[in-house]
C-alpha positions in Angstrom: -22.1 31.0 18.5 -21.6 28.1 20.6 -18.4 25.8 20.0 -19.6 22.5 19.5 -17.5 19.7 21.7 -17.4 17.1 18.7 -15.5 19.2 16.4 -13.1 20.6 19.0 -9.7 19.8 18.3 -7.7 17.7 20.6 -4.3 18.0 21.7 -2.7 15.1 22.1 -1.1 14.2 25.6 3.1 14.5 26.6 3.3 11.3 26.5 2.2 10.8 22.5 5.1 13.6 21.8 8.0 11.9 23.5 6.5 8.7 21.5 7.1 11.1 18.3 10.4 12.5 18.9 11.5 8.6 19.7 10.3 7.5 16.8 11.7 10.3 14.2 15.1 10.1 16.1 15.0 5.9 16.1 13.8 6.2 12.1 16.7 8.6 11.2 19.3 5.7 13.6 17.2 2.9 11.4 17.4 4.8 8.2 21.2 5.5 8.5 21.8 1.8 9.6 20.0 0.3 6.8 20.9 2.9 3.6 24.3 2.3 4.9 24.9 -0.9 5.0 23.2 -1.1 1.0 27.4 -0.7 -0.4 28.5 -3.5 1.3 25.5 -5.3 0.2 26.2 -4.6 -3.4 30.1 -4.9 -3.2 29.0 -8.4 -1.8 26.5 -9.1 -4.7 29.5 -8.0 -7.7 32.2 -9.9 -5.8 30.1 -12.9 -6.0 29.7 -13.5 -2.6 25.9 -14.0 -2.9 24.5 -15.9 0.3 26.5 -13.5 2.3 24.6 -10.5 0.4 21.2 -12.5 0.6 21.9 -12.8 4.2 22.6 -9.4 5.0 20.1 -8.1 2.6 17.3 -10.0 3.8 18.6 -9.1 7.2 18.0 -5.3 6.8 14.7 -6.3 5.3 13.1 -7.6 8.3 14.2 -5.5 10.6 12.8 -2.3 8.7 9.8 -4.4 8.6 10.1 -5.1 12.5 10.7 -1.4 13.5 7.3 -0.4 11.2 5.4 -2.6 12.3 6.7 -1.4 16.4 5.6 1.8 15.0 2.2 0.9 13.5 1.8 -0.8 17.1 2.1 2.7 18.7 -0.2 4.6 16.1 -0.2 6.8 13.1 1.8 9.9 14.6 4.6 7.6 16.2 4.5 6.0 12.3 4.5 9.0 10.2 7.7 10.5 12.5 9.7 7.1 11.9 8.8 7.4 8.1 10.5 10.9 7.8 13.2 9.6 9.9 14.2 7.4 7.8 13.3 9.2 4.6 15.9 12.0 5.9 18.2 9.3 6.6 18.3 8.3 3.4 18.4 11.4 1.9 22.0 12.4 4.0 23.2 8.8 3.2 22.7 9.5 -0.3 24.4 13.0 -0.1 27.2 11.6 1.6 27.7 8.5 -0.7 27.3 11.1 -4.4 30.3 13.3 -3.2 33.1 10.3 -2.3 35.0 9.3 -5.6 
């Protein structure tokens, strides 16, 4: 039985796994950053300081959007780290946010 070279499985190079670990550690900084600063932006919205909140809101907004679309730029494994970087972000934010008073 012969092992056919177009179903082998690659492994991807170093490089693509330092690309990885940047991106899962850089999505958890991301996700921390911008679930954290979500309070402020609602304290802002219910003291009536709205253009402040907009700002700041709209702010966090686009640099998510900036940071996926870096990690769309360095392909799908790069991408899918960030994502759960950020998805465990917001996960400890959220545990850390339900036990304060």
């Amino acid at each position: 039985m012969a092992l056919d070279a177009s179903k082998a499985v690659t492994v991807p190079e170093p490089l693509v796994w330092l690309e990885v670990i940047g991106a899962l550690v850089g999505g958890f900084v991301l996700g921390l950053v911008h679930f954290g600063t979500l309070a402020s932006v609602s304290e802002d919205y219910l003291a009536g300081r709205t253009t402040r909140a907009l700002a700041l809101h709209l702010l966090r907004m686009a640099v998510m959007v900036a940071a996926l679309i870096g990690l769309v730029q360095l392909g799908a494994m790069p991408l899918l780290a960030g994502a759960l970087g950020i998805v465990a972000a917001r996960a400890v934010v959220l545990r850390r946010t339900r036990r304060e008073p």
